[in-house]
GULUM-389288 format. One record per atom (N, C-alpha, C, O, CB): residue in one letter; x, y, z. Coordinates in steps of 0.02 Angstrom, whole numbers, plus 32768, in hexadecimal, padded with zeros to 4 digits. Glycine has a CB too. Layout:
N
AXYZ...
END
This chain:
144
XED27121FA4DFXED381245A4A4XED65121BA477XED9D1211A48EXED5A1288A4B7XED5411FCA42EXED7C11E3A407XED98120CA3E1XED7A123DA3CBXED6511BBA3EBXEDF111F8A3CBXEE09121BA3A5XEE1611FFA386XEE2611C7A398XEE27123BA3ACXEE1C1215A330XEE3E1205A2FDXEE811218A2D1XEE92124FA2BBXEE191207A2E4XEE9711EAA2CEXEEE71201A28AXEEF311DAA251XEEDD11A2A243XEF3C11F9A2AAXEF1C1202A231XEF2B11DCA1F5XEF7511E8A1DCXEF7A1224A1E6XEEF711F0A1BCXEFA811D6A1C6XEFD311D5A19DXEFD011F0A171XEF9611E7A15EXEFE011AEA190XEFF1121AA140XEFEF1249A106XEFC41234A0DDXEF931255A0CCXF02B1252A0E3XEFCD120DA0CFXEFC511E8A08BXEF6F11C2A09BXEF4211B6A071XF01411A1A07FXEF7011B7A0DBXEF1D11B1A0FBXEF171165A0ECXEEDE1150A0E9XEED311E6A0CDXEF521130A0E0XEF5210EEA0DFXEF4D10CEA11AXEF2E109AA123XEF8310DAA0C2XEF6E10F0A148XEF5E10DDA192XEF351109A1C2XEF4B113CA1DDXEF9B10D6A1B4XEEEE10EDA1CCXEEC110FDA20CXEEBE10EFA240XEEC810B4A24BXEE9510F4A20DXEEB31117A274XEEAC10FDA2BBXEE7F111CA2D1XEE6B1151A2B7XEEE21101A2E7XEE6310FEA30AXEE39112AA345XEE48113BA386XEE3C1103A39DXEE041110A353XEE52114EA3A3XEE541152A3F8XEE171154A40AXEDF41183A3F7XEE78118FA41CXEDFE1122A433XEDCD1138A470XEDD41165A4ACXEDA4117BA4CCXEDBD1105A48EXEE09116FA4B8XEE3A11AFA4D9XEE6911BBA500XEE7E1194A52BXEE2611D1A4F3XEE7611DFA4F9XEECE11F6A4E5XEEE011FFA548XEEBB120CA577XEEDB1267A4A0XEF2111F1A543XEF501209A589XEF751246A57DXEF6D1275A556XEF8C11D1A59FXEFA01237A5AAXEFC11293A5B7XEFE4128CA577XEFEA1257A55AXF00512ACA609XF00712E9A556XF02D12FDA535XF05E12FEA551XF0621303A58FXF0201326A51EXF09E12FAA51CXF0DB12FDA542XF10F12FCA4F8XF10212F0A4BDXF0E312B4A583XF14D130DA51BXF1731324A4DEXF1AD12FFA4FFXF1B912F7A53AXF17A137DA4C9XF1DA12E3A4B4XF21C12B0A4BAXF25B12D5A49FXF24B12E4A466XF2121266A48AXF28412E4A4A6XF2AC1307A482XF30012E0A48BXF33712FAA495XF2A31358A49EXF2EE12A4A484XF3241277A486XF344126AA440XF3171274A417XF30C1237A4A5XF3871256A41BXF39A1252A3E8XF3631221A3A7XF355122AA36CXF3DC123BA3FCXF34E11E2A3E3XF32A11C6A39BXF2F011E1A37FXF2E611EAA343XF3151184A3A1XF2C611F0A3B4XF29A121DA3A0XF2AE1270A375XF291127FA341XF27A1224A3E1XF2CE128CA389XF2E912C5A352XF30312B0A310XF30112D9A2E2XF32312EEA36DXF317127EA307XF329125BA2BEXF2E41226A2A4XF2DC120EA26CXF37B1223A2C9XF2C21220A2D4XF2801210A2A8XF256122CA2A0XF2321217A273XF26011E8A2B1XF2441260A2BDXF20F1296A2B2XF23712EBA29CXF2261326A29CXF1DD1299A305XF27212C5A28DXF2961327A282XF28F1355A2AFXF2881390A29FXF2761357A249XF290133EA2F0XF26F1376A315XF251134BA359XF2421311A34AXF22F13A0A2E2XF24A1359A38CXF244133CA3D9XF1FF1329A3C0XF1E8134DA394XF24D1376A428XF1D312EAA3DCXF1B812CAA3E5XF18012EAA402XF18A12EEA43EXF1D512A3A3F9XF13F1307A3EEXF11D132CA411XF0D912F6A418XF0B312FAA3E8XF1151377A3EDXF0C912CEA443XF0A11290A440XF0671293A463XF06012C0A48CXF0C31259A455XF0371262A459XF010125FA4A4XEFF2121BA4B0XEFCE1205A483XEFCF1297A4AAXEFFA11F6A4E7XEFF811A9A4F6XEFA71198A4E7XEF7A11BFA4F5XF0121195A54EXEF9E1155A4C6XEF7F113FA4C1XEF7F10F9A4E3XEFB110D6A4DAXEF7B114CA492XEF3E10DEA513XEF56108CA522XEF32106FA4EEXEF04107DA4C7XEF411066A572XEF65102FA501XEF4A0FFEA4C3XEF0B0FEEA4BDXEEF80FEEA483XEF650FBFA4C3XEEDD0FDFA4EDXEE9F0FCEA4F5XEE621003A4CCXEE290FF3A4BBXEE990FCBA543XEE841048A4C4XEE651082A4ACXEE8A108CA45EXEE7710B8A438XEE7010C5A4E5XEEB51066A44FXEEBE107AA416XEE98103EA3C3XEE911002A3D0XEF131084A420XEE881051A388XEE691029A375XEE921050A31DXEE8A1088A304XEE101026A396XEEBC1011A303XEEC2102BA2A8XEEB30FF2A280XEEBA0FB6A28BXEF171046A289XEE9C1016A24DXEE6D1009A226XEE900FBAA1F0XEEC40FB2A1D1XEE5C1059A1FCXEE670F9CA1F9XEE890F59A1DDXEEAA0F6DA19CXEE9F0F9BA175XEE520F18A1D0XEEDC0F32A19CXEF040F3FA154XEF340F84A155XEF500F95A121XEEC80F4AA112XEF390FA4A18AXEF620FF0A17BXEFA60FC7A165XEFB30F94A184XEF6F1032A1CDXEFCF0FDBA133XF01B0FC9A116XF0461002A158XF04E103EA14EXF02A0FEAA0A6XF0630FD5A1A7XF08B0FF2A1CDXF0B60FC2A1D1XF0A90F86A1D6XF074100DA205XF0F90FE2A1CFXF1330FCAA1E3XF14B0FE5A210XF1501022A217XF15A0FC7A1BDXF1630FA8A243XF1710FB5A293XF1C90F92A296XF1DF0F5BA284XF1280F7DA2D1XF1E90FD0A2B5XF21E0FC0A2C0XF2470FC8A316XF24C0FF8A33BXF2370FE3A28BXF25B0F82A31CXF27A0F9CA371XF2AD0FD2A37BXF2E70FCFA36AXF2A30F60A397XF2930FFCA396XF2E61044A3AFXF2F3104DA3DFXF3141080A3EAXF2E71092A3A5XF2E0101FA418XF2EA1024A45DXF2EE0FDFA475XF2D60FB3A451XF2B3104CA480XF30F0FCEA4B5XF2F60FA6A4E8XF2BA0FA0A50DXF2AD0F76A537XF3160FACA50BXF2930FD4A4F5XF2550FBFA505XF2150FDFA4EBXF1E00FEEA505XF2530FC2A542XF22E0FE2A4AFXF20A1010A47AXF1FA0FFDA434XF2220FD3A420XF22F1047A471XF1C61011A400XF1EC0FF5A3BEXF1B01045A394XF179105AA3A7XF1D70F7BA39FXF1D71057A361XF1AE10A0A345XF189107EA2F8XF1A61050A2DBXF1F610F5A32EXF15E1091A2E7XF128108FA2AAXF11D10BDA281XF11110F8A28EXF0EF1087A2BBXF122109CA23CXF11D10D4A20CXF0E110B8A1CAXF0CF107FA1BCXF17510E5A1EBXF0D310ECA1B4XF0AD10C1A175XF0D510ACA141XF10210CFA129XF07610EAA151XF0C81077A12FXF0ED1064A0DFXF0E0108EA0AEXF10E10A7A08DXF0D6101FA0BEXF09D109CA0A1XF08B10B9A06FXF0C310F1A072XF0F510E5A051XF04210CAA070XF0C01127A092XF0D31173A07AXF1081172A0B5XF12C11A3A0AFXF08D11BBA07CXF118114EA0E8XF142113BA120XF14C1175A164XF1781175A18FXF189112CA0FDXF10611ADA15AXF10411CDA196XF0FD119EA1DCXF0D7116EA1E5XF0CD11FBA18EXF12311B5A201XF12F11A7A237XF0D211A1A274XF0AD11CDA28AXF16F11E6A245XF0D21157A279XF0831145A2A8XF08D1153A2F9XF0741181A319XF06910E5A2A1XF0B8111DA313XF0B6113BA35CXF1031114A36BXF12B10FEA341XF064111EA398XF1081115A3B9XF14010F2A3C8XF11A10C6A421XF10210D0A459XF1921138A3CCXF12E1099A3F1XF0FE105CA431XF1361031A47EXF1691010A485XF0DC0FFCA3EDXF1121046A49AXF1261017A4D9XF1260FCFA4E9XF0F20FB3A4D9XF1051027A504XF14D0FAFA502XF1510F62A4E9XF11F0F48A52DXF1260F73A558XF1B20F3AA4E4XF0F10F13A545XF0DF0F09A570XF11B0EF7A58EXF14D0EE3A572XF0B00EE9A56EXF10D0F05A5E4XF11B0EF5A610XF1630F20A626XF1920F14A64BXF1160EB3A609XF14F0F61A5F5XF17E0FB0A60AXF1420FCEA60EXF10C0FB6A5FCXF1BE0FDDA5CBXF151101BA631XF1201052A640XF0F91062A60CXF1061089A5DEXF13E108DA655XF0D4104AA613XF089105DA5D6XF06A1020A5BAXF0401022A58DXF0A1108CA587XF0800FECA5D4XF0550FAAA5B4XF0350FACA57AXEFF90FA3A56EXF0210F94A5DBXF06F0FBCA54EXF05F0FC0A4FEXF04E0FFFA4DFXF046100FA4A4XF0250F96A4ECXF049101EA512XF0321056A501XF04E1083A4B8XF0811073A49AXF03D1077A53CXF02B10B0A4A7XF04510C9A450XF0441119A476XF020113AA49CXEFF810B7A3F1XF08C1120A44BXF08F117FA452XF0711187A40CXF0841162A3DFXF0F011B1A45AXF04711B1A402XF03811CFA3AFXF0471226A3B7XF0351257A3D8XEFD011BDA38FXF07A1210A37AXF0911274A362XF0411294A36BXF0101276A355XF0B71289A2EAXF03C12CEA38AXF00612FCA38FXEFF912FEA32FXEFC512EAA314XF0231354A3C0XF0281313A313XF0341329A2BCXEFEF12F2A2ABXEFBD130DA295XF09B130BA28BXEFED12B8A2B2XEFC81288A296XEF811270A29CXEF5B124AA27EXEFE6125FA29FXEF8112A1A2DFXEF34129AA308XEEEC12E7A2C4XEEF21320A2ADXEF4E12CDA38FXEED712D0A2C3XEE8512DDA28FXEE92132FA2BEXEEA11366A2A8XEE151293A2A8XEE87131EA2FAXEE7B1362A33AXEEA2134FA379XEE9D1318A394XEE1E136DA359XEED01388A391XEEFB1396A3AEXEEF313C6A3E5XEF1C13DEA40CXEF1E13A2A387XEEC513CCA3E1XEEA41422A3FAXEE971403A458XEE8313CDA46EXEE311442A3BCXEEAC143DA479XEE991424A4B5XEEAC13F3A4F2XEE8C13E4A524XEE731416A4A6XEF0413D8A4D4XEF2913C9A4F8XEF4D13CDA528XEF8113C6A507XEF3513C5A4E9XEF6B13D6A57BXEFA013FBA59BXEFC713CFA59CXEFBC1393A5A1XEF991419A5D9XF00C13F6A594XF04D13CAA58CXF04A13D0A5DCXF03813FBA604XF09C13EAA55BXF0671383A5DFXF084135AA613XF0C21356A635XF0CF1367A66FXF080132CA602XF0E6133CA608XF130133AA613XF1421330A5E9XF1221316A5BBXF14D1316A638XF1A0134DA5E4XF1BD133EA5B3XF2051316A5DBXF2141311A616XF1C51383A582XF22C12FBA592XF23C12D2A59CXF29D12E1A581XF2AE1307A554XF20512A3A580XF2C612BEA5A4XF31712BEA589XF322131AA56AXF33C1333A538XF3231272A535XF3011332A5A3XF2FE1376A5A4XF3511397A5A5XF35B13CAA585XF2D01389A5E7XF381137BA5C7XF3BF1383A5B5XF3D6138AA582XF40213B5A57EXF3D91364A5C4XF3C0135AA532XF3E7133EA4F0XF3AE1385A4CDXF3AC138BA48FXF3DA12CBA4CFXF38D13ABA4EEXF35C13E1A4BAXF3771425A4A6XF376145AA4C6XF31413F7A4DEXF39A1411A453XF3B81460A468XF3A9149EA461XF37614B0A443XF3E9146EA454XF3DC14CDA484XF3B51518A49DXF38F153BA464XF3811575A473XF3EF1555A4BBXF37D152AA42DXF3721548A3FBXF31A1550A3FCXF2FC1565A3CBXF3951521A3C1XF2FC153EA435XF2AB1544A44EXF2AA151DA48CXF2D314F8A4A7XF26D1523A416XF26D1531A49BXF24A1523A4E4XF2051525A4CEXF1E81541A4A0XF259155CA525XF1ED14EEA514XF1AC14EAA522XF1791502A54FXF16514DCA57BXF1AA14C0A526XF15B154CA549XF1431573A58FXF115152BA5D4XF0FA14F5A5CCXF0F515C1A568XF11F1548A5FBXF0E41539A620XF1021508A656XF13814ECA64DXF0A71518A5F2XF0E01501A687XF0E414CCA6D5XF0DE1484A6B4XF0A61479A69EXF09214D8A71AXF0FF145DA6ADXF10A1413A6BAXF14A13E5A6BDXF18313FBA6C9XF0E913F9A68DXF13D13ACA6B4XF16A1387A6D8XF1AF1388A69BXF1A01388A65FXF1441333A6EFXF2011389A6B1XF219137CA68FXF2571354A6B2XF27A135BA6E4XF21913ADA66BXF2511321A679XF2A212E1A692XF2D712FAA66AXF2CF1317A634XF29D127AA676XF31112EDA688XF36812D4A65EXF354129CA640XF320127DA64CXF3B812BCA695XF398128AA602XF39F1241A5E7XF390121BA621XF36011F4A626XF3E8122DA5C8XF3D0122FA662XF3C611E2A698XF37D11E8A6B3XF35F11B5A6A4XF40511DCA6E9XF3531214A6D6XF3201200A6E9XF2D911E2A6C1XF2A411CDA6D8XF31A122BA708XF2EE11EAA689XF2B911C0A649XF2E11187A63FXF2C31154A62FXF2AA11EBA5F3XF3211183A644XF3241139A62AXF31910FEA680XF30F10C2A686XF387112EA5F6XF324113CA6BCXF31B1101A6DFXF2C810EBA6F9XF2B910BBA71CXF34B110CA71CXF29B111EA6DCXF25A10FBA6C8XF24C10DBA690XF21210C8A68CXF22C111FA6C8XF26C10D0A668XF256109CA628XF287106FA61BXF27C103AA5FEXF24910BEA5E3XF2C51084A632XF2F01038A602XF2E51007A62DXF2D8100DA668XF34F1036A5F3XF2EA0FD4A60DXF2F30F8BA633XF3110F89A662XF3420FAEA65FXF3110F5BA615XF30C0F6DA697XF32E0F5DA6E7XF3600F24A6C6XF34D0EF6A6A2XF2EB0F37A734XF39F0F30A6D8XF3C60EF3A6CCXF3DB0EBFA70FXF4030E91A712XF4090F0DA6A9XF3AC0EDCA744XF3BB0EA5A780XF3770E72A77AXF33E0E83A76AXF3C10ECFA7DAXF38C0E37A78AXF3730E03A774XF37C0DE4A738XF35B0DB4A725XF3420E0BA779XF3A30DFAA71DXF3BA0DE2A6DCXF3F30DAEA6E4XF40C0D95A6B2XF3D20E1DA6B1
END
């Protein structure tokens, strides 16, 4: 099943050949870049495909992360995984940006601690603290 999105402004295209689990972020950077918790769903790199020439600007916000936006109109594209952290490049894309959305189950959510009481998310799945998401994604500093 391929999916498609676009950016407001429809300067930036993509496709998915198809999509991984849903899952929701509700960590500070993500609430100051999307106004609101991070409602995503993983894409691997190998399945993802945008359209030559899209005007994206990619900025690092993590140790092992960096988020994408369009130039043109500067809606927010995905937030990418660096190789050789959990997801081997992998791209979160905002659900908001996907053509069709329909037919997703959320997965897990995420820095479920920093989400405040002002809503919830019904239903059975997985949920981490800040520490148990950052001690699956940040960088190992032994061996360093």
């Amino acid at each position: 099943m391929s999916v498609s999105g676009q950016c407001l402004c429809g300067a930036v295209r993509f496709t998915a050949s198809k999509l991984g689990g849903f899952g929701i972020c509700h960590c500070g950077q993500c609430n100051r870049w999307l106004g609101g918790p991070m409602l995503g769903v993983t894409v691997e790199e190998a399945d993802m495909s945008v359209a030559e020439g899209a005007p994206i600007v990619t900025r690092r916000t993590s140790g092992w992360a960096s988020r994408s936006r369009c130039a043109a109109c500067g809606s927010p594209l995905w937030y990418r995984f660096d190789k050789g952290v959990d997801g081997e490049g992998n791209y979160e894309v905002p659900l908001g940006i996907l053509d069709d959305a329909n037919g997703l189950a959320l997965t897990r959510e995420i820095f479920i601690d920093r989400k405040p009481d002002s809503y919830s998310f019904a239903g059975a799945h997985e949920r981490l603290t800040e520490a148990e998401t950052l001690a699956l994604y940040a960088p190992s500093s032994e061996g360093a």
